[in-house]
Backbone bond lengths (Angstrom), bond angles and torsions (degrees), N, CA, C in turn:
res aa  C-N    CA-C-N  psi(-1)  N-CA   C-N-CA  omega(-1)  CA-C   N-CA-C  phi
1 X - - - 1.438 - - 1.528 111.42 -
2 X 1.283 125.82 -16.86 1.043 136.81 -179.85 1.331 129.84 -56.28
3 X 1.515 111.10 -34.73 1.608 135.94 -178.86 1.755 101.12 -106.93
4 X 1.250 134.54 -26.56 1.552 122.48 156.11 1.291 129.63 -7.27
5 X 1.411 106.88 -58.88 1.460 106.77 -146.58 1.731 85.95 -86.58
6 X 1.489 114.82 -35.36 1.216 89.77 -168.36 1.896 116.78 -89.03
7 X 1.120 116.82 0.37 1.358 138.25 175.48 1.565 112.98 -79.23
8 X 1.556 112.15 -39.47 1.829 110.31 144.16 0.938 140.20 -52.91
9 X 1.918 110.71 -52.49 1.053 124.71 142.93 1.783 139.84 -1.75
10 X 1.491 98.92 -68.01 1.353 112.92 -161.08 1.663 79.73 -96.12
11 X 1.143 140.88 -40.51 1.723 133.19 175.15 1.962 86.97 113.53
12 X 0.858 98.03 59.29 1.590 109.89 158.12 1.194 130.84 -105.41
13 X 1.158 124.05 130.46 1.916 126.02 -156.34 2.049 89.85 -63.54
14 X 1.373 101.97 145.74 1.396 102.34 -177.17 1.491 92.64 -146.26
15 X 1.365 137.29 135.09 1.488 143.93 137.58 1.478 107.34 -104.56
16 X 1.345 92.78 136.52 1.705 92.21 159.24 1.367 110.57 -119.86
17 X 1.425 121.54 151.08 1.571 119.62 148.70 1.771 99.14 -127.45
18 X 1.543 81.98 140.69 1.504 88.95 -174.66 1.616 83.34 -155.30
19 X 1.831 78.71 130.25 1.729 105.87 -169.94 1.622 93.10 -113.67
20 X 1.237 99.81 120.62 1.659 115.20 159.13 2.028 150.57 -136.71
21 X 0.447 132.07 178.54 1.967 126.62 -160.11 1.850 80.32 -105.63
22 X 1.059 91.43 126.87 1.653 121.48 170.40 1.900 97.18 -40.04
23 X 1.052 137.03 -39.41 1.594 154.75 -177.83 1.779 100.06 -52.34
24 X 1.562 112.76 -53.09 0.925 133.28 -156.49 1.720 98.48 -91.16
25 X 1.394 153.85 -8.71 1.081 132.82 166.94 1.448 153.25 -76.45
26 X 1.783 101.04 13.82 0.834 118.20 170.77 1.773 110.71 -89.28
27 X 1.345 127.48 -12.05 1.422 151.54 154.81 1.532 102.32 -52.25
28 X 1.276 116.55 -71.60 1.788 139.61 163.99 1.836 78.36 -23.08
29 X 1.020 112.47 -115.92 1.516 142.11 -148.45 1.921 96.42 -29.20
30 X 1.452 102.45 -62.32 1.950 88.08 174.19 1.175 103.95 -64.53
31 X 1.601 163.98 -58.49 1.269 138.59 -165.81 1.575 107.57 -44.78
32 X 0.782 96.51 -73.66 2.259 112.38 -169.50 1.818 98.51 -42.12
33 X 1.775 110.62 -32.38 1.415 90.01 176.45 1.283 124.83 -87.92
34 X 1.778 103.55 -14.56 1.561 108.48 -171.27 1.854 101.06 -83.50
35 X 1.239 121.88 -25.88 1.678 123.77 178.71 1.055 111.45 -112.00
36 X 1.846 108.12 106.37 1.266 127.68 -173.20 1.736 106.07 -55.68
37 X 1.346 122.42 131.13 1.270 126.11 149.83 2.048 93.37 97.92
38 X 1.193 121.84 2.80 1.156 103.24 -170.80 1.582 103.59 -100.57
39 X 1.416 126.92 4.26 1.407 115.76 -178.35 1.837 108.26 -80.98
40 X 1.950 97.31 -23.93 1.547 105.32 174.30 1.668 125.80 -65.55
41 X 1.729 100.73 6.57 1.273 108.28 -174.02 1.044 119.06 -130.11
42 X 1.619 109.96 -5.06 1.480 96.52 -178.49 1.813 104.80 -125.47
43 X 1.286 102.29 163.42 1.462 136.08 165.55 1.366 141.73 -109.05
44 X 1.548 95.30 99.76 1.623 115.71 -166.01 1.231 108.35 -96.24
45 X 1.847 97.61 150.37 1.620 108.35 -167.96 1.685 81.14 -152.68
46 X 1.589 79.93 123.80 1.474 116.35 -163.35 1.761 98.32 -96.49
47 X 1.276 140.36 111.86 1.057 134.30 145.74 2.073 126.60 -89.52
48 X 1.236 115.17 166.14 1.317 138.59 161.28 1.570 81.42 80.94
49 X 1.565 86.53 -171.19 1.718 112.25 -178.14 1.211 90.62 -60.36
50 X 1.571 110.12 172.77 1.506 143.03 170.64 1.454 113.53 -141.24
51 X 1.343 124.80 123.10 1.271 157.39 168.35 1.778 90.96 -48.00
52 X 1.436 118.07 -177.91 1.478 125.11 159.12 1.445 113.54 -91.02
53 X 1.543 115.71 -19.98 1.089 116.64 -170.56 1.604 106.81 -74.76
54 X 1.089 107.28 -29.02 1.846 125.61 -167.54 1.888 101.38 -89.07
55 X 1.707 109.31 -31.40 1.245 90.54 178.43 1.571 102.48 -81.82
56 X 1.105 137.32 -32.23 1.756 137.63 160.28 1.722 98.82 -21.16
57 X 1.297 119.13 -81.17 1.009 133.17 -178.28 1.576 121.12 -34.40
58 X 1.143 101.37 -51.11 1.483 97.80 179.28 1.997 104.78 -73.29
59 X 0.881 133.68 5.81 1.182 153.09 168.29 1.551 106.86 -93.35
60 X 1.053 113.59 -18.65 1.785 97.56 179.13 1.366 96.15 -96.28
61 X 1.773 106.99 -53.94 1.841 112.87 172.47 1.331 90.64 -34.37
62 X 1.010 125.11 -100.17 1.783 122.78 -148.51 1.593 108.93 -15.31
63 X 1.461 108.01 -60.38 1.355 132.86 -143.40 2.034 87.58 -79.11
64 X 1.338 126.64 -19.18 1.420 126.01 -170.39 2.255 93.62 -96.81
65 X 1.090 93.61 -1.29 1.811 102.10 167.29 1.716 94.91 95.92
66 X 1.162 135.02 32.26 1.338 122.52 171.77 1.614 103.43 -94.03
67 X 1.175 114.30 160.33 1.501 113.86 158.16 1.139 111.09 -112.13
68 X 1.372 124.30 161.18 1.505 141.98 -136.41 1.409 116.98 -153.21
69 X 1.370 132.28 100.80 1.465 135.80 -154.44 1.729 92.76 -128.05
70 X 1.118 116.74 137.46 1.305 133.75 -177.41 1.800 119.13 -102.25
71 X 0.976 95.24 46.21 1.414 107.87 -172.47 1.777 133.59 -169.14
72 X 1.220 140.46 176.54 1.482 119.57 -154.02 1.792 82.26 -74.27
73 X 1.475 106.20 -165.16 1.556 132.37 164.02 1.304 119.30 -76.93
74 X 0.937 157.31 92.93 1.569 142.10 -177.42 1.728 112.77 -84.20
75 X 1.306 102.02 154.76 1.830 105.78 179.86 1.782 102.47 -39.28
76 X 1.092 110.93 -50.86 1.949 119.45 -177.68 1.043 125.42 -38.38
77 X 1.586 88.18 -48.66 1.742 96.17 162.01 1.368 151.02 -36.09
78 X 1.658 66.73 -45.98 1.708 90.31 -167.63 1.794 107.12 -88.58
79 X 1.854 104.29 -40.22 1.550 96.45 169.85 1.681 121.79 -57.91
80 X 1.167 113.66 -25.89 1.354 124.26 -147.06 1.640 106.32 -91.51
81 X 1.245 93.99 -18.88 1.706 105.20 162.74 1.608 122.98 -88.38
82 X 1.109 79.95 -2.85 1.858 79.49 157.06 1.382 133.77 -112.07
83 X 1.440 121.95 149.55 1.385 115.97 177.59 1.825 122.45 -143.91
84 X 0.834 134.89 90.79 1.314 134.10 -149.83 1.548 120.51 99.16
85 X 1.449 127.23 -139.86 0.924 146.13 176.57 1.739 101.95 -76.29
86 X 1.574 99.84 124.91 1.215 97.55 -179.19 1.745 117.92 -142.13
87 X 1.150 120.92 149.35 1.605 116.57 154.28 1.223 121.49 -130.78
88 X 1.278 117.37 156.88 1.264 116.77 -163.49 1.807 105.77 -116.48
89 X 1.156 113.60 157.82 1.428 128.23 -179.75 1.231 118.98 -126.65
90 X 1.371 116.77 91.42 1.670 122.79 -165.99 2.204 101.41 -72.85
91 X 1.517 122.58 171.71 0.959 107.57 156.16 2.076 80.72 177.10
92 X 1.305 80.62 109.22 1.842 92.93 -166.02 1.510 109.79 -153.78
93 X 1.193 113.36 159.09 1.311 122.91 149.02 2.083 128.10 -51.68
94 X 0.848 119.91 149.94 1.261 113.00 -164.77 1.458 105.30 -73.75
95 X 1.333 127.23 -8.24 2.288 120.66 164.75 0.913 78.96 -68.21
96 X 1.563 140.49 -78.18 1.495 131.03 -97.64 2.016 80.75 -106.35
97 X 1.205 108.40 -49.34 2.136 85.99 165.13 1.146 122.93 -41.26
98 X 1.502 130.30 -38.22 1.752 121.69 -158.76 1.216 88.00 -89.25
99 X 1.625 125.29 -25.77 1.734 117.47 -170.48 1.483 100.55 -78.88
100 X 1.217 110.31 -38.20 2.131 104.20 174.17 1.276 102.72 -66.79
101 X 1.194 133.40 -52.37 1.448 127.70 -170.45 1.610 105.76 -64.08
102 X 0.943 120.22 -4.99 1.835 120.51 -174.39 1.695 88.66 -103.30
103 X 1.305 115.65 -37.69 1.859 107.90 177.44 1.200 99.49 -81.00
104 X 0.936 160.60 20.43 1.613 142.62 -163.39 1.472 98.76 -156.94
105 X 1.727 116.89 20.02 1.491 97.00 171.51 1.649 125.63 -59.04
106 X 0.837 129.17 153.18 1.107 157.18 173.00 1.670 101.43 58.36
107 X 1.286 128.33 29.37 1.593 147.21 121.07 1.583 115.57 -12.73
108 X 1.031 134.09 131.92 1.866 119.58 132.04 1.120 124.81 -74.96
109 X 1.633 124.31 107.83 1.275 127.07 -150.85 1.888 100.37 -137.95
110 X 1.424 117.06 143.83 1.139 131.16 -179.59 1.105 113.28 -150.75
111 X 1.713 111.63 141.10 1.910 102.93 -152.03 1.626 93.55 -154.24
112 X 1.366 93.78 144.52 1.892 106.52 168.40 1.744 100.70 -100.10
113 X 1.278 111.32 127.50 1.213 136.13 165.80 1.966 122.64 -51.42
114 X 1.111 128.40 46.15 1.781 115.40 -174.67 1.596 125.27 -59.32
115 X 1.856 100.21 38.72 1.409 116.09 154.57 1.078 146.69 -19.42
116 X 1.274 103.87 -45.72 1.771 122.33 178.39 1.414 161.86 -116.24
């Protein structure tokens, strides 16, 4: 999320998928409001239960232009968001990296480690 704002900025093609625990969307909601134009780009996948407070929430996401999928990420996902020339920007826990890096063989792929 770090390079977003300025990758909108300059008018650089951007997708996001960003997979998260129903707990965590109040995190969702300040990123997308603090980086102008990035809720029109990305694609959220909502796991576990949801509180009422969290289904509210996913009601503002929508409404700030994100889309909103209620379920894990699948490999499809992830191919299907690409089109042309592409690179990818990992930023995961170390399963869910070796499982992108196993979908994205022979990808250009670059990734932050959440090791610790």
């Amino acid at each position: 999320m770090a390079q977003a704002e300025g990758v909108l900025r300059s008018g650089g093609r951007l997708k996001v998928l960003w997979s998260v625990k129903g707990e965590d969307l109040k995190f969702v909601e300040y990123v997308l409001d603090r980086i102008q134009g990035l809720a029109g780009v990305t694609r959220l996948f909502v796991t576990g239960r949801l509180r009422d407070s969290e289904e509210g929430l996913i009601g503002e996401i929508k409404a700030a232009g994100a889309s909103v999928e209620r379920r894990r990420i699948e490999q499809g996902d992830v191919k299907e968001a690409a089109s042309g020339k592409r690179k990818y920007f990992l930023c995961t826990g170390p399963a869910m990296l070796k499982t992108l890096n196993e979908w994205l063989d022979g990808e250009e792929v670059a990734w932050e480690d959440f090791a610790y």
